[in-house]
MIGULUM-285918 format. One record per residue (C-alpha): residue number from 0; residue in one letter; chain; x, y, z. Coordinates in steps of 0.5 Angstrom, whole numbers, plus 2048, in hexadecimal, padded with zeros to 3 digits. Example, Ala and Ser with C-alpha at 12.3 -4.5 7.8 and 13.67 -1.06 7.14 Angstrom:
<r><k>0</k><r>A</r><c>A</c><u>819</u><v>7F7</v><w>810</w></r>
<r><k>1</k><r>S</r><c>A</c><u>81B</u><v>7FE</v><w>80E</w></r>
//
This chain:
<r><k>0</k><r>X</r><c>A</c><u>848</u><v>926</v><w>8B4</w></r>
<r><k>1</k><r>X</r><c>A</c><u>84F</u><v>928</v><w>8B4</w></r>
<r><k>2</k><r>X</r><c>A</c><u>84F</u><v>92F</v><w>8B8</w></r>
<r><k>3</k><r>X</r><c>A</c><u>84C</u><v>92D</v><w>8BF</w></r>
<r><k>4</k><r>X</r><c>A</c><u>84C</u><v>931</v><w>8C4</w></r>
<r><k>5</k><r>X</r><c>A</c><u>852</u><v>92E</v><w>8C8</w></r>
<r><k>6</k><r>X</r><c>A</c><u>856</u><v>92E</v><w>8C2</w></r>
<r><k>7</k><r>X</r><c>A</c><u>854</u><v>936</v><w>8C1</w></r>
<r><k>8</k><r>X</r><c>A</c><u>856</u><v>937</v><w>8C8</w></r>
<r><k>9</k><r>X</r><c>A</c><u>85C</u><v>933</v><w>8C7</w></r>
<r><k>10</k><r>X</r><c>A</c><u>85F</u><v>937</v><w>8C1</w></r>
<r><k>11</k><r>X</r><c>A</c><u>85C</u><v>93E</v><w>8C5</w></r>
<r><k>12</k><r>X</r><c>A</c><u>861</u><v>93C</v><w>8CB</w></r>
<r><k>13</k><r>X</r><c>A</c><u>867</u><v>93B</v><w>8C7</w></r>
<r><k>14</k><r>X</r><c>A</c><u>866</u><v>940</v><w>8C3</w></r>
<r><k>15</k><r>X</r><c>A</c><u>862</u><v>945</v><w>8C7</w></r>
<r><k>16</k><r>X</r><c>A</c><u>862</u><v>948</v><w>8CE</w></r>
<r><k>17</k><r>X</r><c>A</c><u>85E</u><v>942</v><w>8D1</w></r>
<r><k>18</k><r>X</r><c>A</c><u>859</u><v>93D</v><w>8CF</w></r>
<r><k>19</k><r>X</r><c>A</c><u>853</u><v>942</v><w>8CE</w></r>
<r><k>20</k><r>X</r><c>A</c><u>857</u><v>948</v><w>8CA</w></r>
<r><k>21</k><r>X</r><c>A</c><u>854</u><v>947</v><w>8C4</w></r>
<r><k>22</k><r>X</r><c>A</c><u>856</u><v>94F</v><w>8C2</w></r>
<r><k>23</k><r>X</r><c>A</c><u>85E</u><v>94F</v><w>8C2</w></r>
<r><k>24</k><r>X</r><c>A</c><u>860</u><v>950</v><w>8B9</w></r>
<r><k>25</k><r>X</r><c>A</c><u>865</u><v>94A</v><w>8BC</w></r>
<r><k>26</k><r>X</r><c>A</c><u>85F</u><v>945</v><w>8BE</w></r>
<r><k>27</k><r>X</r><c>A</c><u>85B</u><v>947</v><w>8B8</w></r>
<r><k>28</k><r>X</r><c>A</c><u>861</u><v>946</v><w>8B2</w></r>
<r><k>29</k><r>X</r><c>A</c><u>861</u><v>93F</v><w>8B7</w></r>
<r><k>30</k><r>X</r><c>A</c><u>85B</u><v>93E</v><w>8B6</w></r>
<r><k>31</k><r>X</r><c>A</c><u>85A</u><v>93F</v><w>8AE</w></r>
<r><k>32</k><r>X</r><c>A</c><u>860</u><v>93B</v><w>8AE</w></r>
<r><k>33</k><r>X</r><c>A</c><u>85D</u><v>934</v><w>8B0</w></r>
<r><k>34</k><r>X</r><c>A</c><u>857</u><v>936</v><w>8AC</w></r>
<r><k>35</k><r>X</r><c>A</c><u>85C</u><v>938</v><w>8A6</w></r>
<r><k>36</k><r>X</r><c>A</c><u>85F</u><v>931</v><w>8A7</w></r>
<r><k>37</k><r>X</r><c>A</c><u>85A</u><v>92C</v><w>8A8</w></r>
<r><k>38</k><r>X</r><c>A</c><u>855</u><v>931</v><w>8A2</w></r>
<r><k>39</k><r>X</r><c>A</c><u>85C</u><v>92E</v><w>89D</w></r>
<r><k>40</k><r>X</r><c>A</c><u>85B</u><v>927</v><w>8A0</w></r>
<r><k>41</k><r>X</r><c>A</c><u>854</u><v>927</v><w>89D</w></r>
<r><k>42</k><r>X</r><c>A</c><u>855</u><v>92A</v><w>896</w></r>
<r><k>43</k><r>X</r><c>A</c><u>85C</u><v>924</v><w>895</w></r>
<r><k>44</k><r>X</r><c>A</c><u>855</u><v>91F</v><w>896</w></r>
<r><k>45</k><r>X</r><c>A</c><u>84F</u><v>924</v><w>893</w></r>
<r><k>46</k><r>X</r><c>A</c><u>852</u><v>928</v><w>88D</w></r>
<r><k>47</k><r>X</r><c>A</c><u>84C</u><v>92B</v><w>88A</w></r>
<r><k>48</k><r>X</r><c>A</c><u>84A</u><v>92D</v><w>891</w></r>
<r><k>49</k><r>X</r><c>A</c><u>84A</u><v>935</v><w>88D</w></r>
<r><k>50</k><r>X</r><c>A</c><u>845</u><v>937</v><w>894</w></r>
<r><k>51</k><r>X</r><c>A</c><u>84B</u><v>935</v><w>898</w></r>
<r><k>52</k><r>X</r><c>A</c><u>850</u><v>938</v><w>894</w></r>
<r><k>53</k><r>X</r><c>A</c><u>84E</u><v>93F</v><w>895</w></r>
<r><k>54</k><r>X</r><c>A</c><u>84D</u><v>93D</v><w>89D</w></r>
<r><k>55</k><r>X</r><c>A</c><u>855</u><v>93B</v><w>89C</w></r>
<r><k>56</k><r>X</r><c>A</c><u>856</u><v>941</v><w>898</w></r>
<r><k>57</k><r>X</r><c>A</c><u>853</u><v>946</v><w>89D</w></r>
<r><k>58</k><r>X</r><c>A</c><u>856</u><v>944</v><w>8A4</w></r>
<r><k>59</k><r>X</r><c>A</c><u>85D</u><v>945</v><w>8A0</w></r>
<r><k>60</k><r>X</r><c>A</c><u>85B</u><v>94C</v><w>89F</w></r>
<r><k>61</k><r>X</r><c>A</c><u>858</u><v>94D</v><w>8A5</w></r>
<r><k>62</k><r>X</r><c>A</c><u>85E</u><v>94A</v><w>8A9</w></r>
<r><k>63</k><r>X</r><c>A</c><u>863</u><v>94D</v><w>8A4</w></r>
<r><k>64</k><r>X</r><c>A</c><u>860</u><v>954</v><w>8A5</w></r>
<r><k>65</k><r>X</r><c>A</c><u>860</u><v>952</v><w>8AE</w></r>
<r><k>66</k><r>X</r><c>A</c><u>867</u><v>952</v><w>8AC</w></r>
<r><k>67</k><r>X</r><c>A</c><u>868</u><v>957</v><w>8A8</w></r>
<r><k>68</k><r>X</r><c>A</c><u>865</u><v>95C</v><w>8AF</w></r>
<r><k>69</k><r>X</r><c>A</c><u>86B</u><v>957</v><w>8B3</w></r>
<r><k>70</k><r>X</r><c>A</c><u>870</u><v>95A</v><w>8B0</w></r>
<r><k>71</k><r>X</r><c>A</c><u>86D</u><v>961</v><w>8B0</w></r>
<r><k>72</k><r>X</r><c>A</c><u>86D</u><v>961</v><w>8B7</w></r>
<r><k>73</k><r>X</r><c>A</c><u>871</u><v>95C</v><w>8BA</w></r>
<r><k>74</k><r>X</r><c>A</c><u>877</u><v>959</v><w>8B6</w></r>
<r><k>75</k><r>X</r><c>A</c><u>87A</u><v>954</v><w>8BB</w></r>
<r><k>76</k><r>X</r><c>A</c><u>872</u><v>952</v><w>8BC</w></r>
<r><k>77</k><r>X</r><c>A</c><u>872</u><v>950</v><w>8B4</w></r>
<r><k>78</k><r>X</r><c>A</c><u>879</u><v>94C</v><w>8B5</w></r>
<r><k>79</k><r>X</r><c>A</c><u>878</u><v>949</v><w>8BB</w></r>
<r><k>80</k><r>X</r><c>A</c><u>870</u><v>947</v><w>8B8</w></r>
<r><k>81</k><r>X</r><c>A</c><u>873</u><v>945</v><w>8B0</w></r>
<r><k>82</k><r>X</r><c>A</c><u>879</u><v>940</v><w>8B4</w></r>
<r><k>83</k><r>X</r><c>A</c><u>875</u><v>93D</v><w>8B8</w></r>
<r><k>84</k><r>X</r><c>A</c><u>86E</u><v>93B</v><w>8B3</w></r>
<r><k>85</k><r>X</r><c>A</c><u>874</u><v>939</v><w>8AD</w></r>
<r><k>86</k><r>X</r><c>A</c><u>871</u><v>93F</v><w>8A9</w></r>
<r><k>87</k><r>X</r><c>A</c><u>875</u><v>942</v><w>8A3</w></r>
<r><k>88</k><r>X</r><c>A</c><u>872</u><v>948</v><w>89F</w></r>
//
């Protein structure tokens, strides 16, 4: 399995508040990040992988809309998260 419990605690320490903050946009947009990033692995191998393709497609939009409420309420949180995971809109 690719998304143990350590590597969610280790993406939410880094990201996050601690270990076990799971709720902050920055610890969530991390999150969909690593699951984005190995989901595009996996349609490099599989291309006729539709039912995994749509996941993909619906992470990014989730992960575009916690974004989105980033740069509403804290634009220096947006900056300092985008820089940090590589993002570009």
């Amino acid at each position: 399995m690719y998304l143990t419990k350590e590597v969610k605690e280790e993406i939410f320490a880094k990201h996050g508040k601690g270990k076990n903050d799971s709720g902050t946009a920055e610890a969530q947009i991390a999150l969909f990040t690593h699951r984005i990033t190995h989901l595009t692995e996996h349609l490099k191998k599989n291309r006729k992988d539709y039912n995994t393709e749509r996941s993909l497609v619906k992470l990014v939009g989730k992960r575009r809309s916690l974004l989105d409420y980033l740069i509403k309420k804290d634009i220096l949180r947006y900056r300092a998260i985008v820089k940090e995971l590589g993002l570009r809109k």
